[in-house]
C-alpha positions in Angstrom: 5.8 18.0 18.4 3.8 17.1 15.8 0.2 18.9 14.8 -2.1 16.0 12.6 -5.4 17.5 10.7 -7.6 14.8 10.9 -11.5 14.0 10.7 -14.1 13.6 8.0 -13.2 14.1 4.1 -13.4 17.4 2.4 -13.3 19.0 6.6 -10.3 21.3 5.8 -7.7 19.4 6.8 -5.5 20.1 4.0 -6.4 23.5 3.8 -5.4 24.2 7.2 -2.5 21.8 7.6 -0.8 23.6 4.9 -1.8 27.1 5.7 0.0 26.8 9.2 2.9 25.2 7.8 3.2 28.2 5.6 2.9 30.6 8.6 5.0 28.0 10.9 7.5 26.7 9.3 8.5 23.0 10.2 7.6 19.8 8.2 5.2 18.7 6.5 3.5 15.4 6.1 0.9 14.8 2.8 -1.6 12.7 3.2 -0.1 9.7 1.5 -3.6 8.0 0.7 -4.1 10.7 -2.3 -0.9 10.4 -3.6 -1.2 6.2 -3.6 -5.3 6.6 -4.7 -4.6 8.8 -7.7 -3.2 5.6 -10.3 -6.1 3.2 -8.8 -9.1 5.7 -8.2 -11.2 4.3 -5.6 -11.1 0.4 -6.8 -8.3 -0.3 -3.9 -8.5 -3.5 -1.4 -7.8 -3.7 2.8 -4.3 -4.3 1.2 -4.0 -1.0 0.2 -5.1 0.6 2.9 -2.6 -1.3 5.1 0.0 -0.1 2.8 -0.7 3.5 2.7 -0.5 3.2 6.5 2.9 2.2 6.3 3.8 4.5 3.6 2.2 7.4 5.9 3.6 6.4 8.9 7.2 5.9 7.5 6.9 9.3 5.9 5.6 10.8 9.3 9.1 9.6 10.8 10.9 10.8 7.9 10.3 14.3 8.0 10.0 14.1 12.2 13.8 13.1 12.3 14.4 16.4 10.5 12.5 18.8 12.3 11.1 20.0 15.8 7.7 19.8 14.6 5.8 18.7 11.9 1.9 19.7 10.6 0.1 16.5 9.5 -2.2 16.3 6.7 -3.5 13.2 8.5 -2.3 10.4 9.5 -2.4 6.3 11.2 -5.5 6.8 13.1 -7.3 7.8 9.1 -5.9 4.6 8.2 -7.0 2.4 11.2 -10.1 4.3 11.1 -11.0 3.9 7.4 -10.1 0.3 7.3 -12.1 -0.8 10.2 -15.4 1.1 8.8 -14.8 0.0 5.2 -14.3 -3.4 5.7 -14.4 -4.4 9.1 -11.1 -4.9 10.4 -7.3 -3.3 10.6 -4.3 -5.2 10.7 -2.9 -6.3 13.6 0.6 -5.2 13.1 -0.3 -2.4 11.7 -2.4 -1.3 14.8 0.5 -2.6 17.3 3.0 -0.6 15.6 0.9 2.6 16.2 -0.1 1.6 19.7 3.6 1.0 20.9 4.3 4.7 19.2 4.9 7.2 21.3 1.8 9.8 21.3 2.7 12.0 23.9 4.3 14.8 21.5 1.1 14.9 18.9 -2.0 17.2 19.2 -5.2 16.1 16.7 -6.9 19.2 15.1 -10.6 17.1 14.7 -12.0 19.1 11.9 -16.1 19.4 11.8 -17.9 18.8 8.8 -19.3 22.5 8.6 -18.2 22.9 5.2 -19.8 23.0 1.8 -18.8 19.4 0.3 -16.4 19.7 -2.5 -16.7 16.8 -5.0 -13.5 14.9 -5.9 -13.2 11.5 -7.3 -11.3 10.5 -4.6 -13.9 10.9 -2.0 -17.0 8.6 -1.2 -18.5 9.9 2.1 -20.4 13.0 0.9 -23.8 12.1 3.1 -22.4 11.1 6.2 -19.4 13.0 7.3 -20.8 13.5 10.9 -21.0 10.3 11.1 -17.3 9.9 10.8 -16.5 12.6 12.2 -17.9 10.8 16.1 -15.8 7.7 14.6 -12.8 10.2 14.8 -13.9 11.5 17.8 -14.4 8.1 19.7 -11.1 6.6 18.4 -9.4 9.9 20.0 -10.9 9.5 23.1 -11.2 6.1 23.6 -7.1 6.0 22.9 -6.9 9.0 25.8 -5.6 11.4 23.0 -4.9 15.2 23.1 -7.3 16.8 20.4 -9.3 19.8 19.7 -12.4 20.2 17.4 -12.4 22.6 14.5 -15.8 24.3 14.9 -17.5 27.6 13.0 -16.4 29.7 10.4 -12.5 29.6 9.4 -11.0 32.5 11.8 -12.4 30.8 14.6 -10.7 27.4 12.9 -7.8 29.2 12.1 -7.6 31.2 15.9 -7.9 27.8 17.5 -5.3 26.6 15.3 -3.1 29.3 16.3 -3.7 29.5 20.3 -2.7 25.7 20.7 0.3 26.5 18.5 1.7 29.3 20.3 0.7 27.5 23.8 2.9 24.6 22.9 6.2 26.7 21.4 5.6 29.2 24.3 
């Protein structure tokens, strides 16, 4: 099974995606963009953005092959999401090989903007983060896929978080 934090920047996705990995157990999946951003700053081209969907999704598989579930500090759907809104377009092959994948074993945590911005030099959306956040939310259901919104303060994030957990390992 695999759990993927997604939505808007600076939404809590890391926060949470590595706070129930730490409880949970199982793999865990970075958010490759940040590690791939943080030698180029935020001068990077559609190229790069197809490559740090590859680099995620290879890692994604990676650490899937090794465990029986994984948390997900994002992942494709960021990249095919990003790319289309920052320049237009995705890459073809890039989308196929996500749509042939098989999304049946993946829950999306959609994480709502209700948190204080926190600056960070590899962020650019401070002013419109609920915009994204219905981009996220079309894409998931648009593509039919299992999600739940992050909404209120963090226990009710976190309790959520938890009841979808234990209802799938149950």
């Amino acid at each position: 099974m695999r759990y993927v934090f997604t939505g808007p920047e600076s939404s809590g996705k890391s926060t949470f995606c590595t706070q129930a990995h730490q409880k949970w157990g199982g793999g865990l999946v970075p958010e490759i963009a940040r590690r791939y951003l943080i030698d180029i700053g935020n001068d990077y081209t559609f190229e790069d953005v197809q490559t740090i969907g590859k680099q995620q999704m290879a890692e994604e598989y990676l650490i899937a092959a090794e465990q029986e579930y994984i948390w997900c500090d994002t992942d494709i759907i960021t990249v095919l999401i990003w790319s289309i809104d920052k320049f237009g377009s995705v890459d073809e092959s890039l989308y196929k090989k996500w749509s042939e994948s098989d999304k049946t074993q993946r829950i999306y945590f959609l994480c709502f903007p209700d948190v204080p911005w926190e600056p960070d030099p590899l962020r650019e959306n401070p002013y419109d983060r609920e915009r994204i956040f219905l981009l996220y939310q079309s894409f998931l259901v648009d593509h039919q896929l299992d999600y739940v919104v992050l909404i209120g303060d963090n226990e009710k994030k976190w309790n959520t978080i938890e009841n979808v957990f234990l209802q799938k390992v149950m």
